[in-house]
Structures are given as structure tokens and as C-alpha cells.
C-alpha positions in Angstrom: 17.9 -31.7 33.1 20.4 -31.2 36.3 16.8 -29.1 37.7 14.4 -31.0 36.9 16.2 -34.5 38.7 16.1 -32.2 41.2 12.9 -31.2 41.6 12.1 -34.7 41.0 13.5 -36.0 44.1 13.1 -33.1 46.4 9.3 -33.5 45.5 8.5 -36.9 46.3 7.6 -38.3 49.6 10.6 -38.6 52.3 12.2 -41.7 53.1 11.0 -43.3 56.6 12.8 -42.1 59.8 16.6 -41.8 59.9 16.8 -40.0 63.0 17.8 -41.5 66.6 16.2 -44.4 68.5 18.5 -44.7 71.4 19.6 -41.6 73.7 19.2 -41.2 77.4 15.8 -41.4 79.0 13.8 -37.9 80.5 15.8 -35.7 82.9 12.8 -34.6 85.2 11.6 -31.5 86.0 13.4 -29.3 84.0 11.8 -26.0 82.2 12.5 -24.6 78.7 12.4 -21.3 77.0 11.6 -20.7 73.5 12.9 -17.3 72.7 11.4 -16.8 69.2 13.0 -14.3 66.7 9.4 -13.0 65.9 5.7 -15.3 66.1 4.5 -13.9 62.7 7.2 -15.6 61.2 5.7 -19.5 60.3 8.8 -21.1 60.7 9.7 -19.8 64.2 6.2 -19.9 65.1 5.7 -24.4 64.0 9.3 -24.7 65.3 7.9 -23.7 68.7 4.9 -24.9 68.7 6.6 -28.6 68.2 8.8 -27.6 71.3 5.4 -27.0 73.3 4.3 -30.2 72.2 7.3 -32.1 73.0 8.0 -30.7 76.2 4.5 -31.5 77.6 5.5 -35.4 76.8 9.0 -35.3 78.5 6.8 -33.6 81.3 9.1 -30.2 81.2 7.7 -26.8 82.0 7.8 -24.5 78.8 7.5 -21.1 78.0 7.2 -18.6 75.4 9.3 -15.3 74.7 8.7 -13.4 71.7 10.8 -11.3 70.1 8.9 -9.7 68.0 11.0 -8.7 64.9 13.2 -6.4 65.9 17.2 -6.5 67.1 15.9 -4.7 70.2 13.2 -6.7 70.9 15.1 -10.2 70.6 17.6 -8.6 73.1 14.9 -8.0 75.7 13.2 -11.4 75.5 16.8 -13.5 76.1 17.5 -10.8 78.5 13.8 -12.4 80.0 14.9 -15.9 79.2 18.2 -15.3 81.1 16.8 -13.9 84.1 14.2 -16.6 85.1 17.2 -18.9 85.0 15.6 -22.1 83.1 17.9 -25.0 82.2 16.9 -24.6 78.7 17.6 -22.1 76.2 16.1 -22.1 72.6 16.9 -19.6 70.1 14.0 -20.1 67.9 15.4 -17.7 64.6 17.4 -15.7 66.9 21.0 -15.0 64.9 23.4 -16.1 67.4 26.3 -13.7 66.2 23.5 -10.8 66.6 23.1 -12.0 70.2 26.9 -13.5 71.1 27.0 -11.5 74.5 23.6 -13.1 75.4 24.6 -16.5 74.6 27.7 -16.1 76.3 26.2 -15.2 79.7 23.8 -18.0 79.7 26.1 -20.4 79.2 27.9 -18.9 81.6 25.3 -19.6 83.7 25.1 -23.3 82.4 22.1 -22.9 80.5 21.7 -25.2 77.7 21.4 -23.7 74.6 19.9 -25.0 71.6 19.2 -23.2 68.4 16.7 -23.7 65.2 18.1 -21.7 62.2 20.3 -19.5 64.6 23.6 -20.2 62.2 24.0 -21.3 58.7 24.8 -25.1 59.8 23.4 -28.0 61.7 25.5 -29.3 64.9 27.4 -26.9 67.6 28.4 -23.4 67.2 32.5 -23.1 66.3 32.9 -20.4 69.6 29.8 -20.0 71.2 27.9 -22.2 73.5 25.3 -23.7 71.5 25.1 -27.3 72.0 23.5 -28.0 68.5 21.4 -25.9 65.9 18.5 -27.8 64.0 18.2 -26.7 60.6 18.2 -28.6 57.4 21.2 -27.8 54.9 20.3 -24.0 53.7 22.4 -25.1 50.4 20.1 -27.4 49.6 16.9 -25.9 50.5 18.3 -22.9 48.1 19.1 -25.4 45.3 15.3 -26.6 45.6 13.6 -23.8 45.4 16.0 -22.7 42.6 16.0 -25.7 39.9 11.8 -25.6 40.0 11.8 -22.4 37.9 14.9 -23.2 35.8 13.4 -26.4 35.0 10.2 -25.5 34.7 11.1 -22.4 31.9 13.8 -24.5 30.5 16.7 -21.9 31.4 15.0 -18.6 30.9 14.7 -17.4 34.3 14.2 -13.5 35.0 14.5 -13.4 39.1 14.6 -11.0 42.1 15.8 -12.9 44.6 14.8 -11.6 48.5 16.7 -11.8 51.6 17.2 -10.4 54.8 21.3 -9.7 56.1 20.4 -9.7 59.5 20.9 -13.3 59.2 23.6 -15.4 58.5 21.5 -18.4 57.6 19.4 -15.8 55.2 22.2 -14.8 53.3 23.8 -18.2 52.6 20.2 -19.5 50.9 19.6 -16.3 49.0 23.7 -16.3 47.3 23.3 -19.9 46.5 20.1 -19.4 44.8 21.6 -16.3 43.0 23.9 -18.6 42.2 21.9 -21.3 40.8 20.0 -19.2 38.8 22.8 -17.4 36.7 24.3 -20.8 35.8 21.5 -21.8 34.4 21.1 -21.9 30.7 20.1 -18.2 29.8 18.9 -16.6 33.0 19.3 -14.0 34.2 19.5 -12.7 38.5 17.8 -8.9 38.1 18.4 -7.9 41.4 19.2 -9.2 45.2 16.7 -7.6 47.4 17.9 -7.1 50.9 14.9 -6.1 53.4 14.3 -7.4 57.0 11.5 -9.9 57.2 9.8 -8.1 60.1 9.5 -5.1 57.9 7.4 -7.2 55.4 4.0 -6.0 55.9 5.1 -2.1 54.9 8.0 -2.7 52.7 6.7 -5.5 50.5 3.9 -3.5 48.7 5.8 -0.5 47.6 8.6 -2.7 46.6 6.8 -5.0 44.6 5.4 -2.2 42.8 8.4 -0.6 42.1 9.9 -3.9 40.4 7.2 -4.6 38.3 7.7 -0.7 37.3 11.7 -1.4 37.3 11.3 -4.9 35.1 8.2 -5.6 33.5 7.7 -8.6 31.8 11.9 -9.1 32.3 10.8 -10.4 35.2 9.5 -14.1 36.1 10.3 -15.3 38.9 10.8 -14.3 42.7 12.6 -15.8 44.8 12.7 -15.5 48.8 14.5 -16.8 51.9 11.3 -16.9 53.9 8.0 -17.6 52.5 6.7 -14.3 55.0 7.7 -11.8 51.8 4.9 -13.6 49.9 2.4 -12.7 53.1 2.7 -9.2 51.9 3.2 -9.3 47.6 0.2 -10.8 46.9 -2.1 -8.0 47.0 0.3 -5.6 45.3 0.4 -8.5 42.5 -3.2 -8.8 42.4 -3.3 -4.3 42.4 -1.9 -5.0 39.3 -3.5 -6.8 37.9 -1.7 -9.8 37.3 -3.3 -13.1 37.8 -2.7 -15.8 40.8 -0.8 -18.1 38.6 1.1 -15.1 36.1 4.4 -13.6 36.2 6.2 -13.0 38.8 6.2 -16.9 39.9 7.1 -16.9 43.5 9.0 -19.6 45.1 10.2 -19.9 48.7 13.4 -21.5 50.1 11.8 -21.8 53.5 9.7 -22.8 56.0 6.2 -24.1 54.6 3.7 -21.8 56.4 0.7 -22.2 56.5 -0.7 -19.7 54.3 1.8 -20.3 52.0 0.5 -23.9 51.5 -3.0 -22.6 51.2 -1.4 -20.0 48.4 0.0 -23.2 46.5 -3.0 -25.3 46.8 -5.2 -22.8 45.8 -2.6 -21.9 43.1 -2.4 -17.9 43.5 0.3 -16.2 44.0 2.9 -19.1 45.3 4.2 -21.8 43.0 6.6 -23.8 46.1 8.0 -23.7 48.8 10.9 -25.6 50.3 9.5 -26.9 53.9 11.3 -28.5 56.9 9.6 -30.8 59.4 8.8 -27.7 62.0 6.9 -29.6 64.6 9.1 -32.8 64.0 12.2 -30.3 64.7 10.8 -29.0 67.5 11.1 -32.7 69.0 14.3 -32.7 67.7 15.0 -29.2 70.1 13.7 -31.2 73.6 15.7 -34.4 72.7 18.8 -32.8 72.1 18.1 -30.6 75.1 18.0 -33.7 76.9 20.9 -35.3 75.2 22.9 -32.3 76.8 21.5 -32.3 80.4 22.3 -35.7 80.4 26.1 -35.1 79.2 25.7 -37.1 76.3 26.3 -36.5 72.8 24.3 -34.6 69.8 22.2 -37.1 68.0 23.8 -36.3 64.2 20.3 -36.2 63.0 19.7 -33.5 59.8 15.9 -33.7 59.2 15.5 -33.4 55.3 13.6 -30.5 53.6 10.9 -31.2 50.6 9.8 -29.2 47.8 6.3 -28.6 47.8 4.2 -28.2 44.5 0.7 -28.1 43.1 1.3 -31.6 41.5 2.2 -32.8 45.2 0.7 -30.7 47.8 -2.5 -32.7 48.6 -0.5 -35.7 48.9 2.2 -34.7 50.9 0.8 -31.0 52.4 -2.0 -33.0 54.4 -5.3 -30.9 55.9 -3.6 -29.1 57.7 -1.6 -27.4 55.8 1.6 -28.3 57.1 4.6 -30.4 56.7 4.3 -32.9 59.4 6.1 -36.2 58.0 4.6 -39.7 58.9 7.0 -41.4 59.9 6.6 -42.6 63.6 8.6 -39.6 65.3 6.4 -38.6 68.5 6.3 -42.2 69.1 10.2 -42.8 68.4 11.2 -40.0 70.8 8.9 -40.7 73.5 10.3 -44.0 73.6 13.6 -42.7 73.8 13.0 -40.9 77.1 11.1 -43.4 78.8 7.2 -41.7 78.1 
């Protein structure tokens, strides 16, 4: 009964805007970087895109770094970011413990630094110089995406639950919904997966295989950090011969893709998937960018998550497969800095 309330709120339509309507007007002429962690990743990918968006109407000059997946490759592009001296740096996915020394030399060089999922909580980094990190609370999102299936099977959940270590952020969503699961009723956690998300495309087949071979019917549920693992189970499902709506039920805990909203509205092989705001964060990035340059202070604003279903995704999903909440915010924000 705990689930299902929460499923029941999570899944209706958000509240109207609770974010900022004062803060300090444009700072001109400024240009930002978005140093994504890879663009095949939907999160990182609508993140930016909002960031594109926003910066056009503050009239800042933006630019794109990807990083393509890879510990390597994320190093290069804010070595790139670094170098062309920009007054803004955002770490769009990029773990900022997995790139401290980075961080630390641009705001060294008084960059300002903001980051979308770069740690496991909203506001500044505890050490490093990040001047806020947008991200909904990774607890909740977990919780979501957890109490659909154990309400929906009335405590009789077989999972595999799917993360990836190299981040932080990852990690917390994937033990809370471990966690969620086993205290619920009679089900059961089969295994924690840990594989990197930019390894999807070659690892996700053979592993899905080998679970189904490894569990069978034992196993009802799957459950991932990142709704990118789905990008690459469906055909191994479907190999299978198991059926778009059969067992395993997948569920994500993050970011609303998408593909992954075309999977749930055409029902096969995705039941949910926990979304955040992206393009409406990606605002968020440019006015707390601003908020900094100008000296002033974070904004406090946590945009919320919401649980998207079958039952709700043509109401709330919208054509365009997205989560882009009505709610006034490109208009609020451009107010704000004087646009």
C-alpha cells in the first residue's frame, strides 16, 4: 500500500512552478561550455540541449564538448573546455570526483562551474568548486522507479537491478532501489549488475542473455539507473522470444529519453521511467551560472522528478516524447534576467 501511494503521487501531473522569480538580471557577453559525459546518453544529451536553448535567450555564446563515454575521453574535452578559457563551465554527467584535478584548475582559473548529475546531491560540492549541481533527489527517483513493480505484483518482485560505479550519483539510486525491493513483502534482489553505461551497446545483449539463462522465470523485473541499458536489452528480449509487455518488466530510475518514452507508449519492452525536467534544468544550469557571475547566491530550487506510465504517458509525455513541464519556466527565467 506504502508503493502504490507512491506511485500514485509520483505519477500525477506536477505542481505549478516552485522555482525562482527574482535573481540578478543577464551578465552580457559571457560564453559557456557544456562538457557532456557522453551525447548518446538522453539525459546528458536534453540537459544540454536546454542549456543551448537558454543561453541563446540570455544572449551567451555556447558550445558543445563531448566526452564521448569514456574516463579518457571526458578528460580530453574539460582539458578543451579549460583551454578556451570560457567563464562557464558545465559538467553535463561528468563525475566530479573522477575529474577533481580538472575542476580544481578551472576554478582556479575562476571559471564558474556548474554541474547536472556530477554528485549524488543538489547545491555546492563539500571541497570542490562547483557552485551548484542540478539534479533531482537520486533517493527519490530510486524509490519511484522501485514501488511501481512492488505495487504493481503485490510484493513478489524477482529483480536485477543495473548500475554503473563510475558514478557516484549511479550508485546511490541503484542501493536504494536494491534496498526498496528487498523490504518489500516477499521479493527478492537476484543480482546487482555493475557495467558502464557507454559500454551498453556490446555488453547489454550478451548479458541479458545470460540472465535470462541464469534466472528464468525467477526473474521479473529490471531495474536500471539510466534508461540507456534498455536501448540495448530489447532486441536480446525480443531474440528470445519474450513478448514487449512479458517478463523481465523494465523500469528506469532516470532520465526519460526519448526512446524510452516511445518504448512505454508503445508498451514493449519499458514499463516507466522516472524523468527529470531536462530542458527545464538546462535553464536552471544558465540562471545559476548567472546567479554566480553576478556574486549572488544559488537559487535553492530542486526541480521534482515524475514517474511515467502507460496509464499517464499521453497526458503528461506530450508529442514529443519528452518531459517538458508546463509551467511558465522559459518565460519565468527570462524575466529574471531582463530578456
Amino acid at each position: 500500500s506504502d508503493a502504490q501511494k507512491t506511485v500514485d503521487i509520483m505519477s500525477t501531473p506536477n505542481a505549478p512552478w516552485t522555482g525562482p522569480t527574482t535573481g540578478p538580471k543577464a551578465a552580457a557577453g559571457k560564453t559557456i561550455i557544456y562538457v557532456s559525459t557522453n551525447q548518446n546518453n538522453g539525459g546528458a544529451l536534453g540537459a544540454g540541449n536546454g542549456v543551448k536553448e537558454a543561453a541563446a535567450k540570455i544572449g551567451w555564446t555556447f558550445k558543445l564538448i563531448d566526452g564521448k563515454g569514456s574516463v579518457s575521453g571526458q578528460a580530453s574535452a574539460m582539458a578543451q573546455a579549460i583551454a578556451s578559457k570560457p567563464d562557464v563551465i558545465v559538467l553535463g554527467g561528468i563525475d566530479a570526483k573522477e575529474q577533481a584535478t580538472a575542476v580544481e584548475e578551472a576554478g582556479k582559473q575562476g571559471i564558474v562551474i556548474i554541474g547536472w548529475h556530477s554528485y549524488a546531491h543538489p547545491g555546492a560540492h563539500e571541497t570542490l568548486p562547483i557552485f551548484n549541481n542540478i539534479t533531482t533527489d537520486p533517493i527519490e527517483v530510486a524509490k519511484s522507479a522501485a514501488a511501481f513493480p512492488c505495487a504493481t505484483t503485490k510484493g513478489n518482485v524477482g529483480a536485477v537491478v543495473f548500475t554503473d560505479s563510475n558514478y557516484e550519483i549511479a550508485v546511490r539510486k541503484s542501493n536504494a532501489m536494491a534496498d526498496y525491493i528487498k523490504a518489500c513483502g516477499n521479493s527478492k534482489v537476484l543480482e546487482i549488475v555493475d557495467t558502464p553505461l557507454a559500454e551498453a551497446s556490446t555488453r547489454m545483449p550478451q548479458l541479458t542473455t545470460a540472465l535470462l539463462q541464469k534466472y528464468g522465470k525467477a526473474w521479473t523485473h529490471a531495474l536500471s539507473i539510466n534508461d540507456l541499458t534498455f536501448d540495448f536489452m530489447a532486441p536480446a528480449l525480443s531474440a528470445a522470444g519474450i513478448k514487449g509487455d512479458g517478463n523481465p518488466i523494465s523500469i528506469s530510475a532516470g532520465d526519460g529519453s526519448e526512446v524510452a518514452f516511445q518504448r512505454i507508449r508503445s508498451g514493449e519492452y519499458q514499463a516507466g521511467t522516472v524523468a527529470e525536467p531536462l530542458n527545464l534544468q538546462g535553464w536552471q544550469i544558465v540562471d545559476e551560472a548567472n546567479r554566480a557571475i553576478n556574486k549572488a547566491k544559488e537559487s535553492g530550487f530542486v526541480a521534482l522528478p515524475h514517474l511515467f506510465l502507460p496509464s499517464n504517458i499521453k497526458a503528461d509525455g506530450g508529442p514529443k516524447n519528452t518531459y517538458d513541464p508546463d509551467n511558465g519556466y522559459r518565460d519565468i527565467y527570462a524575466k529574471i534576467w531582463g530578456k
